[in-house]
C-alpha positions as CSV (number, residue, x, y, z in Angstrom):
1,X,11.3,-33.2,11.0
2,X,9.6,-34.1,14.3
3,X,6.1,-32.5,14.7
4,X,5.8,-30.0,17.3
5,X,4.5,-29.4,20.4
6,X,0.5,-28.4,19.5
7,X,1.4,-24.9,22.0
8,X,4.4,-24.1,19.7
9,X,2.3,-24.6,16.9
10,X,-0.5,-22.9,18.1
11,X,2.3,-19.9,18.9
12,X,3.9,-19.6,15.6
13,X,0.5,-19.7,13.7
14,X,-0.7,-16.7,16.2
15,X,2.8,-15.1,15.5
16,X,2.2,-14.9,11.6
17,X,-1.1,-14.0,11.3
18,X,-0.2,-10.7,9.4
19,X,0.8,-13.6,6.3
20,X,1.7,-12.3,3.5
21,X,0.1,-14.7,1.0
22,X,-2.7,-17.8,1.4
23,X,-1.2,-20.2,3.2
24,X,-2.9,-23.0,5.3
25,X,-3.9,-22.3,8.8
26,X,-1.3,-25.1,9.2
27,X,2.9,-26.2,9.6
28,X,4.1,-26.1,6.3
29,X,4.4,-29.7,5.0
30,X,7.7,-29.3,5.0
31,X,7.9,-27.9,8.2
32,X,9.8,-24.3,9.1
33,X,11.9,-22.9,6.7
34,X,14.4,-20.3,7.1
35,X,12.1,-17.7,5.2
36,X,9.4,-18.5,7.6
37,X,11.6,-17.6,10.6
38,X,12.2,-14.3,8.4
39,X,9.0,-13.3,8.5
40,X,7.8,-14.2,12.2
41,X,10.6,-11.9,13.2
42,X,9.2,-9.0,10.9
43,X,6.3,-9.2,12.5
44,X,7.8,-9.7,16.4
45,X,7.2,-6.8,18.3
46,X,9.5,-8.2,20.6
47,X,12.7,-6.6,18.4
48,X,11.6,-3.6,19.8
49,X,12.5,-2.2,23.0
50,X,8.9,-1.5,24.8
51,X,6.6,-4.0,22.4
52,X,5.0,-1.8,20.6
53,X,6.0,-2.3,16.8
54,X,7.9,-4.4,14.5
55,X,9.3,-4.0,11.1
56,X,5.7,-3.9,9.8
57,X,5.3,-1.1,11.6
58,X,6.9,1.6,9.2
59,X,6.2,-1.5,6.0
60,X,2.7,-2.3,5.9
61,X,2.2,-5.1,3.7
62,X,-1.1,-4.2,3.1
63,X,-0.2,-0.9,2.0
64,X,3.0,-1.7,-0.1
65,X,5.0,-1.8,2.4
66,X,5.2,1.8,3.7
67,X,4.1,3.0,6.8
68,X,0.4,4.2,6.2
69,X,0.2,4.5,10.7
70,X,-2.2,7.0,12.0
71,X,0.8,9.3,13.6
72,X,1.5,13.6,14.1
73,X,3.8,12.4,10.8
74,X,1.1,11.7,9.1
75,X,3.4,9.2,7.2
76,X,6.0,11.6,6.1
77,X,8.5,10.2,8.7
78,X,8.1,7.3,11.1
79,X,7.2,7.6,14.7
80,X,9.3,5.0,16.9
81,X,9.0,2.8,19.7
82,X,9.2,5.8,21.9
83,X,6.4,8.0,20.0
84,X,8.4,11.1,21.2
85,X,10.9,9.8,18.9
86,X,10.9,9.9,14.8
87,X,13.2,9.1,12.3
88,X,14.0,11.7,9.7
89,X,13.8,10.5,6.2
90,X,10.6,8.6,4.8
91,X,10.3,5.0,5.0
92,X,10.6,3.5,1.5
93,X,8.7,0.6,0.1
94,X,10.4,-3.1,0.5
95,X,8.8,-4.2,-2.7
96,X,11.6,-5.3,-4.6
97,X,14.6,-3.9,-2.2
98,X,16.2,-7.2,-3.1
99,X,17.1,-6.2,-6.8
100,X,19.4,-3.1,-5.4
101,X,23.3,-4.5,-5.7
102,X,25.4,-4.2,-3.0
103,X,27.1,-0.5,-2.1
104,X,30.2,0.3,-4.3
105,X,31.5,2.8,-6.2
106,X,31.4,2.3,-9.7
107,X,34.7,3.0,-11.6
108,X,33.0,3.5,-15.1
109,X,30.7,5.9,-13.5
110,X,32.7,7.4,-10.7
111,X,29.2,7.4,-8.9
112,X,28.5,5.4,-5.5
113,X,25.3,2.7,-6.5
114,X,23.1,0.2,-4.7
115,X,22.9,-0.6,-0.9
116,X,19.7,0.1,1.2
117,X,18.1,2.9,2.9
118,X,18.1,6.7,1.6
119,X,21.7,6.7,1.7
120,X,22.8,3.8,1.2
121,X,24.3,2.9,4.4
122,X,23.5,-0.3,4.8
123,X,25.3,-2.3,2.1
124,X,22.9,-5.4,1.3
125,X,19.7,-6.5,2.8
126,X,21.5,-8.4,5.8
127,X,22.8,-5.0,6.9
128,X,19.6,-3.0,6.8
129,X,17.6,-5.8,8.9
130,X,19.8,-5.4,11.9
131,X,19.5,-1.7,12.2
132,X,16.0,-0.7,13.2
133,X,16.0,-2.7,15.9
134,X,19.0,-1.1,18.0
135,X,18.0,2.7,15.9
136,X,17.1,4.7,19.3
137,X,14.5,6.1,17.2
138,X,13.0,3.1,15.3
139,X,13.0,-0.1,17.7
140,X,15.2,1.4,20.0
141,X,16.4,-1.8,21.9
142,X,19.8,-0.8,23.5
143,X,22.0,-3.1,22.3
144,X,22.9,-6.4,20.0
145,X,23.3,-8.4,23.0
146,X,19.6,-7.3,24.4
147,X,17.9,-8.8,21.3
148,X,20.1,-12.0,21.6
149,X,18.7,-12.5,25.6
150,X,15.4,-11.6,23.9
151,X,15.4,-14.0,21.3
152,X,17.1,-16.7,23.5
153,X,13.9,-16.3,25.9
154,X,12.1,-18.1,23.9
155,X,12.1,-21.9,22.9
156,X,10.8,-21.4,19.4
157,X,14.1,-18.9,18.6
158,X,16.5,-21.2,20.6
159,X,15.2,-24.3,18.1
160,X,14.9,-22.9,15.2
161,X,17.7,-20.8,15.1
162,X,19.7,-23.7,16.2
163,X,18.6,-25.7,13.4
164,X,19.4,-23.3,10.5
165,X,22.6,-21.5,12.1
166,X,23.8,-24.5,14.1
167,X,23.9,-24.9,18.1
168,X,27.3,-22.8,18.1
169,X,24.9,-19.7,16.5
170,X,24.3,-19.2,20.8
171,X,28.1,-19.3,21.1
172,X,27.7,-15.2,21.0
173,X,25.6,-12.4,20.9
174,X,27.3,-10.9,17.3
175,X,26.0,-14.6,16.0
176,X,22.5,-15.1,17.2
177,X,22.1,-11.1,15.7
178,X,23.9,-12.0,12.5
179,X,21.4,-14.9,11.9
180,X,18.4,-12.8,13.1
181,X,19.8,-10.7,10.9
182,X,20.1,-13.3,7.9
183,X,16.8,-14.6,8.5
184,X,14.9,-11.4,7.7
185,X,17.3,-11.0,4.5
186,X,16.2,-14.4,3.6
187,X,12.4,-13.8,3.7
188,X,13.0,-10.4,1.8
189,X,14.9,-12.4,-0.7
190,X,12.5,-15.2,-0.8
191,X,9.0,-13.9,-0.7
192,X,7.5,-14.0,-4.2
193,X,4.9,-11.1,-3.0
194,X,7.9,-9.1,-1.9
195,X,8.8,-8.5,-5.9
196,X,5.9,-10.4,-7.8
197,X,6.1,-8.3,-11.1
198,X,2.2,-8.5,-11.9
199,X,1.3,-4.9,-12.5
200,X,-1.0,-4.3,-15.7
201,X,2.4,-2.8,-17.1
202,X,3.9,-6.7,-16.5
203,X,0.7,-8.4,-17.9
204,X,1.4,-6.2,-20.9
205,X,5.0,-7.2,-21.5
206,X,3.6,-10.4,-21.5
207,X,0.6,-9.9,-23.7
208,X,-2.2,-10.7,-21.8
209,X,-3.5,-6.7,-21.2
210,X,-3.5,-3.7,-23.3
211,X,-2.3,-0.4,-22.1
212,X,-5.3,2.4,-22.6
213,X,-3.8,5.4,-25.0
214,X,-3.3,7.4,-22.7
215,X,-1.1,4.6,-20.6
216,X,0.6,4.0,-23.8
217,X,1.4,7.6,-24.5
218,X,2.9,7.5,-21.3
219,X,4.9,4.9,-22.1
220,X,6.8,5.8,-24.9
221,X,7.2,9.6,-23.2
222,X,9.1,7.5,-19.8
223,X,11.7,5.5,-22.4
224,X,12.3,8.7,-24.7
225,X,15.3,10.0,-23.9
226,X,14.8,12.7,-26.4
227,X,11.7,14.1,-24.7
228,X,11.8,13.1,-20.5
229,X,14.7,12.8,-18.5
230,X,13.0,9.4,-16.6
231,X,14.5,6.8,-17.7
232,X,17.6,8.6,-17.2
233,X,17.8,7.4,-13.3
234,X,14.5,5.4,-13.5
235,X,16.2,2.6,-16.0
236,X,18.0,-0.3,-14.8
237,X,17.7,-2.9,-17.8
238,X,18.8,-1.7,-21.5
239,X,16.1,-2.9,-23.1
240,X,12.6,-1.1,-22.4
241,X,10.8,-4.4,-22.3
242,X,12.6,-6.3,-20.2
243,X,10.5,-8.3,-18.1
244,X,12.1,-7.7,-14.6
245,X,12.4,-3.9,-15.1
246,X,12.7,-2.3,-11.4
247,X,12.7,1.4,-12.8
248,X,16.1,2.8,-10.8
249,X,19.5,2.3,-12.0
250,X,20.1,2.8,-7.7
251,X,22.8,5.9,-8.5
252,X,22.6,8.4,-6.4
253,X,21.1,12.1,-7.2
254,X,20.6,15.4,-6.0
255,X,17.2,16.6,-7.4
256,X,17.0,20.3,-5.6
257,X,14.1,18.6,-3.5
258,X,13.2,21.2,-1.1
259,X,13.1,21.0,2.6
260,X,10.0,19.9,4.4
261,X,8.8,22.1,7.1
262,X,6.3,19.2,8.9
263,X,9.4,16.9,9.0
264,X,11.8,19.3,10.9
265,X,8.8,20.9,13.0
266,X,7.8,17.0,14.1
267,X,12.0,16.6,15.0
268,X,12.5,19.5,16.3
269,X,15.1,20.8,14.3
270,X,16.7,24.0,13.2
271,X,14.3,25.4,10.7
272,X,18.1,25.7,8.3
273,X,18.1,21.8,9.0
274,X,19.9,20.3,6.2
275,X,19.9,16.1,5.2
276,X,23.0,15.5,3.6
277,X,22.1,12.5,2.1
278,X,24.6,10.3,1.0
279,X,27.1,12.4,2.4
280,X,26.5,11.1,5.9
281,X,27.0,7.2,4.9
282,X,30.2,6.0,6.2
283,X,31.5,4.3,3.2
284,X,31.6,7.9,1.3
285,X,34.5,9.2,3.7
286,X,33.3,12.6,3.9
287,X,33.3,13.1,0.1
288,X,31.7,16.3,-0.1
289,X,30.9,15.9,-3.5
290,X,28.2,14.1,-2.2
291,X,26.1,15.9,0.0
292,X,22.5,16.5,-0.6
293,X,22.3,12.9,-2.9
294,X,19.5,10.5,-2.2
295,X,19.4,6.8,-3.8
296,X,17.5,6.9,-6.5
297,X,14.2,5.3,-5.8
298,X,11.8,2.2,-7.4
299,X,8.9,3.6,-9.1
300,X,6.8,0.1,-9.3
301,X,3.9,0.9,-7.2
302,X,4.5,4.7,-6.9
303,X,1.1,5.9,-7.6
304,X,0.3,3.5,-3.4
305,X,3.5,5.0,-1.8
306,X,3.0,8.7,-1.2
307,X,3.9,10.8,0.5
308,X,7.0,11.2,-2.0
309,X,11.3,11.9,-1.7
310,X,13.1,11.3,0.7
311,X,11.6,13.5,3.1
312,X,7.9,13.2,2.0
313,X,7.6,16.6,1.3
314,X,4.7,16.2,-2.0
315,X,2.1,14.7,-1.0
316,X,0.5,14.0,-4.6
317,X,2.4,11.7,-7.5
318,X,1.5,15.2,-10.3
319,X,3.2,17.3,-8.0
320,X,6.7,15.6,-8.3
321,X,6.0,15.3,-12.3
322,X,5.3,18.7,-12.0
323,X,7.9,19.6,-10.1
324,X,10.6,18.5,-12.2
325,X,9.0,19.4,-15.5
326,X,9.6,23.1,-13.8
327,X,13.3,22.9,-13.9
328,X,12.6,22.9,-17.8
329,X,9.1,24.4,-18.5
330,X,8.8,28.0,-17.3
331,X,5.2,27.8,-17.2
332,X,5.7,25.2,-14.1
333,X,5.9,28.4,-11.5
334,X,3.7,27.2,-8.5
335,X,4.1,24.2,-6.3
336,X,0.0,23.2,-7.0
337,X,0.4,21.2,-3.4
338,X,1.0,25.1,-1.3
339,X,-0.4,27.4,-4.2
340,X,2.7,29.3,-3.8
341,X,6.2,29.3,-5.6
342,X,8.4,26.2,-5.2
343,X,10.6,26.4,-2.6
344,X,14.7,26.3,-2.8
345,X,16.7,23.4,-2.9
346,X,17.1,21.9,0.4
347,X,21.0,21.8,-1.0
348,X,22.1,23.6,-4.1
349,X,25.6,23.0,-5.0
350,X,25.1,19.3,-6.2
351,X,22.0,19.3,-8.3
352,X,22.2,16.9,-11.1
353,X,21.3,19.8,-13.3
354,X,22.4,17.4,-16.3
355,X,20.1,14.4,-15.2
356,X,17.2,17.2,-15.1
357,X,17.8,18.4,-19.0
358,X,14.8,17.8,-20.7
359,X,11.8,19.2,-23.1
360,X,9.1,21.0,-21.4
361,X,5.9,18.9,-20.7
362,X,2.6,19.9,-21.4
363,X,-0.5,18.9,-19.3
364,X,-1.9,15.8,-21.2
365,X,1.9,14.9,-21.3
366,X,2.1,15.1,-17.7
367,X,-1.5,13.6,-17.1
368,X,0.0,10.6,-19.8
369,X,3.0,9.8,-17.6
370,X,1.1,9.7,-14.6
371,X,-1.0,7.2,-16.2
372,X,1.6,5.1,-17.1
373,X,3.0,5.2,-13.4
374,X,-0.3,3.8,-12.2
375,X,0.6,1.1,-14.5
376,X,3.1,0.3,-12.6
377,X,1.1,-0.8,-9.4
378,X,1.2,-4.4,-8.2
379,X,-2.1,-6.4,-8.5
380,X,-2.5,-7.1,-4.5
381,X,-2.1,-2.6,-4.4
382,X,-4.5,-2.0,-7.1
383,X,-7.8,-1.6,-4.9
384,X,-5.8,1.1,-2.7
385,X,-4.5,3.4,-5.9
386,X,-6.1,7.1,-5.5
């Protein structure tokens, strides 16, 4: 391709300083590529409606992707573009969103699986990328056909989304925000450091580390069906070694998580406030059955991405161990996080009593497990674990 203009290149280059790996302070040798173009609109505060974030905002790539901002939410929900404004579940990790299948309902099951977001409303990556920046209180630009005029105001956009979608892409608004839309799938898709599978627990699948004892305890306690319930919702692959293990079979459970009081005092709700979960994603119908049902979520790097559920309400990676040792173990009485009782269920009637059926844990069990989670931490995370 022709080189460019040494302004545009200077402009881009400023536009993806926040790279995600070591690349030259240079145009690629083989010039832009659609994953490139994904990632300079992650990082374009210009997809949100006064400037003042981008999808880095609530996905710090530095901090494993979750949004680690200085904020009254103190990371438990994200503050929007309006900082009056905050969304009302936690924002997940993107490390390896790209391995959840598209929402459907599984016949053999009869369970809903896959898609992105808490709930599954979005049904692949494509979807999710186009709905923080119209979300009144994420990006909160007012419409599709604003963020077309926005990206259209710029050359760079008008060329390079031109040369990957075609000249008819500025035919419409729904088109220039379908390939916005596809570009940011693409560098999700793409990005080696988005799903790099080079945790200590990878470099021992591939023997080049050793777990510790403990880690190994761990281990054998998270595959064990006869003694944990974890790989019971935290399995995709059959066999326990396989090397691209994402640890979520992305079905959707109700784990009697309770409400969290600093998320509905920073959103003003009702203080009986209730997320219903899956429940509230179109493509359910109003199935009832499904309220209070979350999607069941990655734990590679768990021990970097508190606070934890889906509405952040435990702070500490022991506390949820804990916390679900206590539906078996009566022992497991006080929530260590409040030094008081553990709360009710946020929503009763759909807890996934069976998926929670397991033996009672003692304290170096629990101490093993969590050992083995830190395993599970990529190697660019490791310097931030607790």
């Amino acid at each position: 391709m022709a080189k460019l203009p040494i302004f545009l290149s200077l402009f881009l280059l400023s536009n993806i300083g926040f790279t995600l790996e070591k690349e030259p302070r240079t145009m690629p040798a083989r010039g832009m590529d659609k994953p490139l173009l994904g990632q300079i609109l992650f990082f374009d505060n210009m997809l949100s409606l006064h400037g003042s974030q981008n999808c880095s905002s609530c996905h710090n790539p530095d901090k494993a992707f979750i949004d680690d901002r200085n904020t009254p939410a103190n990371g438990i929900v994200s503050q929007g573009d309006d900082p009056t404004k905050y969304g009302k579940r936690n924002s997940p990790t993107m490390l390896y969103a790209k391995y959840s299948p598209d929402f459907h309902f599984d016949e053999q099951t009869k369970e809903y699986i896959g898609g992105q977001f808490w709930d599954g409303r979005a049904k692949n990556l494509k979807e999710q990328a186009g709905m923080p920046p119209i979300d009144p209180n994420e990006m909160g630009m007012p419409s599709k056909l604003e963020v077309a005029k926005r990206l259209y105001s710029l050359p760079m956009y008008q060329r390079f989304l031109s040369q990957f979608y075609g000249a008819e892409v500025w035919n419409s608004y729904e088109s220039v925000y379908a390939a916005m839309e596809d570009a940011i799938a693409t560098f999700q898709h793409e990005k080696k450091l988005l799903a790099p599978f080079d945790s200590k627990y990878d470099l021992y699948l591939s023997g080049k580390a050793t777990l510790s004892e403990l880690e190994e305890k761990g281990r054998k306690l998270f595959f064990d069906k006869s003694q944990t319930n974890c790989s019971s919702c935290h399995q995709l692959q059959s066999n326990a070694n396989h090397k691209e293990e994402t640890f979520t079979n992305y079905h959707y459970y109700n784990l009697g998580v309770p409400s969290n009081p600093k998320l509905i005092e920073i959103n003003q709700f009702e203080p009986d406030f209730v997320d219903f979960g899956l429940f509230e994603n179109p493509y359910v119908k109003g199935d009832e059955k499904q309220k209070g049902k979350f999607k069941t979520p990655t734990l590679r790097n768990v021990a970097v991405t508190a606070p934890y559920m889906h509405n952040g309400v435990f702070k500490n990676l022991k506390t949820v161990l804990l916390f679900l040792d206590s539906y078996n173990n009566p022992a497991r009485k006080i929530n260590p996080e409040t030094g008081k009782p553990w709360e009710r269920a946020e929503f009763e009637p759909t807890i996934a009593h069976e998926k929670l059926k397991a033996k009672p844990l003692t304290d170096d069990d629990i101490q093993a497990l969590e050992a083995f989670l830190n395993t599970l931490t990529d190697e660019r995370y490791q310097k931030i674990k607790p």
